[in-house]
C-alpha positions in Angstrom: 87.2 86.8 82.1 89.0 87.2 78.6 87.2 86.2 75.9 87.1 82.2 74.5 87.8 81.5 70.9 85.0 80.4 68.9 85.8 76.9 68.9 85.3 76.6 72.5 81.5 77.2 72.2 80.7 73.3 72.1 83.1 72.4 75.1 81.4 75.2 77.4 79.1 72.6 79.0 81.6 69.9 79.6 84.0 72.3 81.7 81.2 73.2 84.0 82.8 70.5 86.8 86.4 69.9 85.4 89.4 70.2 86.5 90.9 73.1 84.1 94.2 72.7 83.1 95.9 75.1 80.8 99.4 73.7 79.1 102.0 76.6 78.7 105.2 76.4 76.7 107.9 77.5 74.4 107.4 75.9 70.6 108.9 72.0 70.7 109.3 71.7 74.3 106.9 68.5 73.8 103.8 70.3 74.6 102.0 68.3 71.8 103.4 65.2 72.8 102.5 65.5 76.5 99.1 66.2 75.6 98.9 63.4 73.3 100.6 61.1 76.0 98.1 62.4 78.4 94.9 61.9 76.5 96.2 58.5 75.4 95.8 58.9 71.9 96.7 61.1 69.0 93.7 63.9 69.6 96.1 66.4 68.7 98.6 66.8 66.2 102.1 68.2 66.7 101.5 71.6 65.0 104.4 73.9 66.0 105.7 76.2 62.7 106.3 79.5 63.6 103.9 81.5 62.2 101.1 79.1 63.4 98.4 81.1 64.9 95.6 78.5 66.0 93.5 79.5 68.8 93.9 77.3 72.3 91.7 74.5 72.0 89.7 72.5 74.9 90.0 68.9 75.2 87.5 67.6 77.7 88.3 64.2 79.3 87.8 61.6 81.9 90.5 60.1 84.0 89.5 57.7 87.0 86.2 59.6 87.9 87.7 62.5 87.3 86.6 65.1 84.6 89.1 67.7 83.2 89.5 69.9 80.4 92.8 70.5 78.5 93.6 74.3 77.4 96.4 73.8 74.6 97.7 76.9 73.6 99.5 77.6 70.0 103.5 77.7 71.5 104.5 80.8 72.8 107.4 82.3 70.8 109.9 85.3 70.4 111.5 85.7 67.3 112.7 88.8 66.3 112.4 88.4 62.6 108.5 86.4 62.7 106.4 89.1 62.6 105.7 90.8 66.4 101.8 90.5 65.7 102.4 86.8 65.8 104.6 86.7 69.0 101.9 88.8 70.8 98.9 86.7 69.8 100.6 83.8 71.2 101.3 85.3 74.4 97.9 86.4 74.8 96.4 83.2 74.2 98.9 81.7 76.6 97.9 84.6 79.3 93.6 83.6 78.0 94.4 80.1 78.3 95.8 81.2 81.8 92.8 83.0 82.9 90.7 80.1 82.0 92.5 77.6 83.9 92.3 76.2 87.7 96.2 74.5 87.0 98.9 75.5 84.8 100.9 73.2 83.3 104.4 74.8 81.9 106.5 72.3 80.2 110.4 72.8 80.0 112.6 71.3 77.6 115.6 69.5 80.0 117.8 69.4 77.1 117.7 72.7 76.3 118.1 74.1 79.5 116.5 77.4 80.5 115.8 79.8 78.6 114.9 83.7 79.3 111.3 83.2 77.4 111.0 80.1 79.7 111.5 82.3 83.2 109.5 84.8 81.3 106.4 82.1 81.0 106.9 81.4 84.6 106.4 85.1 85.5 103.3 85.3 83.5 102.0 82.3 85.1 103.0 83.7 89.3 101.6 86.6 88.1 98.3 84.8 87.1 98.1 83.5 90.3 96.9 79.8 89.4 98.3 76.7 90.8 101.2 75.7 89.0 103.0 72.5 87.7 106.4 72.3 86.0 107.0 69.6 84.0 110.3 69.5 82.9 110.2 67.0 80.2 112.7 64.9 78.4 114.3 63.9 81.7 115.1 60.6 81.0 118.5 60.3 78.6 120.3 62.5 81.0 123.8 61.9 82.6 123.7 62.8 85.9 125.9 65.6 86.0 123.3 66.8 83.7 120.3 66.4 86.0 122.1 67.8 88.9 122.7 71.5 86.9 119.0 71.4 85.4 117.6 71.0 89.0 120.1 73.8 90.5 119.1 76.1 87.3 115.4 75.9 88.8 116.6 76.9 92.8 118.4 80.0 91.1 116.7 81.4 87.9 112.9 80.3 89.4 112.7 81.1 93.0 109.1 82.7 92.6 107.7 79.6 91.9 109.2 78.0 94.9 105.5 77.0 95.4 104.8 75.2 92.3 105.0 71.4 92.2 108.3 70.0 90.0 108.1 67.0 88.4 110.5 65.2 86.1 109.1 63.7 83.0 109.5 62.1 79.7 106.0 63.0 77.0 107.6 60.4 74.6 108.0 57.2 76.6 105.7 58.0 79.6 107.4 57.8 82.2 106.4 60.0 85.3 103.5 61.5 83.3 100.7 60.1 85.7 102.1 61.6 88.4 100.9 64.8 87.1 97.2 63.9 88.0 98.1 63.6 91.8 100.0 66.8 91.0 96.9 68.8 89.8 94.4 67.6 92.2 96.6 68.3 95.0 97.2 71.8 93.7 93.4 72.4 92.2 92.5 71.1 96.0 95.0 74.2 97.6 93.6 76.7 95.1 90.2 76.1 95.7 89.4 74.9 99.3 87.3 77.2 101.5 88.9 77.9 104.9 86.7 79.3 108.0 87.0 82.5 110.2 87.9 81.1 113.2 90.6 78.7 112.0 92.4 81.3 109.9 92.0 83.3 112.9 93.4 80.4 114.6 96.7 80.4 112.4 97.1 84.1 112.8 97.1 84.4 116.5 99.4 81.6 116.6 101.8 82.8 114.4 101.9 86.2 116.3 102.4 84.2 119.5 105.0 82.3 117.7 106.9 85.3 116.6 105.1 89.6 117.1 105.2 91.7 114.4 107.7 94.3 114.8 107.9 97.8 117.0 106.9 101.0 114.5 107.8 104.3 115.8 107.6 102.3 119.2 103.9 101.3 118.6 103.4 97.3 118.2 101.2 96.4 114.6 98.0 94.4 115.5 97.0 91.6 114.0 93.5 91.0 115.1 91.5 88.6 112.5 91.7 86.5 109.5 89.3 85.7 106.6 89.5 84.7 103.2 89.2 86.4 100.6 88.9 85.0 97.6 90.2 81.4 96.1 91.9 80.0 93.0 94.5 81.6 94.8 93.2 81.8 97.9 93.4 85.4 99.4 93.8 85.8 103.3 92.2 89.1 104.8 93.5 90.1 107.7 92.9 93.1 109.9 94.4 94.9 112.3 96.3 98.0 113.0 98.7 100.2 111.0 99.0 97.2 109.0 100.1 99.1 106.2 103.7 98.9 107.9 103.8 95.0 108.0 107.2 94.7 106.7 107.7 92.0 103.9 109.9 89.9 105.6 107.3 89.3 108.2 104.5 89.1 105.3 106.6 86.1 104.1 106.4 85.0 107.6 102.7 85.2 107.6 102.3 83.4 104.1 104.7 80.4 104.8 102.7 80.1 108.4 99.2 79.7 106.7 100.7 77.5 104.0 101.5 74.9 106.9 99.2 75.1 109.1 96.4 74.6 105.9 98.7 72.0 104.2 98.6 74.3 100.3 100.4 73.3 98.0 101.2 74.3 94.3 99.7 77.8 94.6 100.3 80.9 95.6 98.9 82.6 99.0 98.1 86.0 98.7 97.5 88.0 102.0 95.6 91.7 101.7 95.6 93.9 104.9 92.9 95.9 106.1 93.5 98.3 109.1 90.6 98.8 111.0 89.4 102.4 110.9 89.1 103.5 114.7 85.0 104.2 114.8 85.4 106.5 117.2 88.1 108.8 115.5 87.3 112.4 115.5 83.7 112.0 116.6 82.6 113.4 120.1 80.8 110.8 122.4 77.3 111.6 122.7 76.5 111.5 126.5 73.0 110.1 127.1 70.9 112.8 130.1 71.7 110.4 132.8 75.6 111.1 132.2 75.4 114.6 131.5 73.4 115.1 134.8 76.2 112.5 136.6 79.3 114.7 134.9 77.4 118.1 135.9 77.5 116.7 139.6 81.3 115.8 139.4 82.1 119.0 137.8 80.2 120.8 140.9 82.2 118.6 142.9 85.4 119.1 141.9 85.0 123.1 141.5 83.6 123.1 145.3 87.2 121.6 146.1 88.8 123.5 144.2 
């Protein structure tokens, strides 16, 4: 993919088998802190000035059997008045860092609330298609009241992350943080499982038992097969006819049916259509001598009543 910063040349080896994880976030949201928390000691000091422009770094590490490798990005910010080369070389290395990753974490700031940069992040990271993890940090030291609007600001200003996993955590005193190893193995698990032919076949035919795809122009859409395509998001191919008219509604439909049925979680599902080109469209059929001599006879026959 993108290009890795220099520094990133002596961790290359270690991230052969790991878990990536690539942490995403606005300046002083506790990004620092979490990672700090994570790794268990101070590996990485707080270092959020605007103007900073330190390339992402890779922490490899060990965590019950487990190898992973940390992708800290420099903070992403937007500030007018800090010059815009500064603001873009942030967000690229938060989209590299992206690229890089199997799971992004993006940590949120509870006391802050949520910002338009934050949505923004979220965007960037649906759009990447990794599994995703928001950690909304600095949880505990809220009133209730409090928790209650944070949690319905997530439902309305993030729906298209309705996939990711949420969890509620506190980088200074701990608490919740482990959690977010279950978190990423259980998405990392979704993103990158292989699924077979014949069960995502399986899944299909049952859903269009379940509930057909509707009428166009008074023709029914086929959906014959499934396959994957692709992982880390795992892409769904599935063929059939004038699938180009599957309405999205009913693409939604599909998606939430293979999400089940596969138990994924934390990532998104894409789903690409294929409609099968008819191999006999356009083309005469070739009749072998033993036809054309059987067709000549019915021809005669038909004429003589005639």
């Amino acid at each position: 993919g993108l290009p890795q910063p220099e520094a990133d040349a002596a961790a290359a080896p270690e991230r052969d088998d790991s878990i990536r994880i690539a942490l995403i976030g606005r300046p002083n949201v506790g990004k620092s802190t979490l990672l700090n928390r994570i790794l268990g000691e101070e590996r990485v000091v707080a270092f959020d000035q605007p103007g900073t422009t330190r390339d992402s770094i890779f922490v490899p590490f060990e965590r019950d059997g487990q190898r992973y490798t940390l992708i800290d990005t420099a903070g992403v910010r937007r500030r007018a008045r800090v010059s815009e080369a500064i603001e873009k070389f942030s967000v690229i290395k938060a989209l590299q860092a992206m690229e890089a990753a199997h799971v992004v974490i993006l940590v949120l700031d509870a006391h802050e609330g949520l910002s338009e940069q934050d949505a923004t992040l979220a965007g960037y990271a649906a759009d990447s298609g990794r599994a995703l993890v928001v950690a909304i940090n600095k949880w505990d030291g809220l009133d209730p009241d409090a928790r209650s609007w944070i949690r319905q600001e997530l439902d309305r200003r993030l729906p298209f992350i309705g996939f990711a996993e949420f969890h509620f955590v506190s980088a200074l005193h701990g608490s919740g943080v482990g959690d977010l190893f279950g978190a990423v193995q259980r998405c990392y698990r979704s993103a990158t499982t292989k699924f077979s032919t014949p069960q995502l076949t399986r899944i299909l035919e049952q859903a269009v038992f379940a509930h057909q795809p509707p009428l166009v122009q008074g023709r029914r859409i086929k959906l014959r097969y499934a396959h994957q395509g692709g992982q880390n998001p795992p892409v769904i191919v599935i063929h059939g006819n004038q699938t180009e008219r599957v309405p999205e509604a009913y693409q939604r439909y599909l998606v939430n049916a293979f999400r089940k049925a596969l138990d994924i979680v934390g990532t998104p599902v894409r789903i690409e259509f294929r409609t099968g080109e008819n191999p006999f469209k356009g083309r005469r059929n070739k009749l072998t001598p033993r036809q054309q001599t059987k067709r000549k006879r019915l021809v005669r026959h038909v004429k003589k009543k005639g």
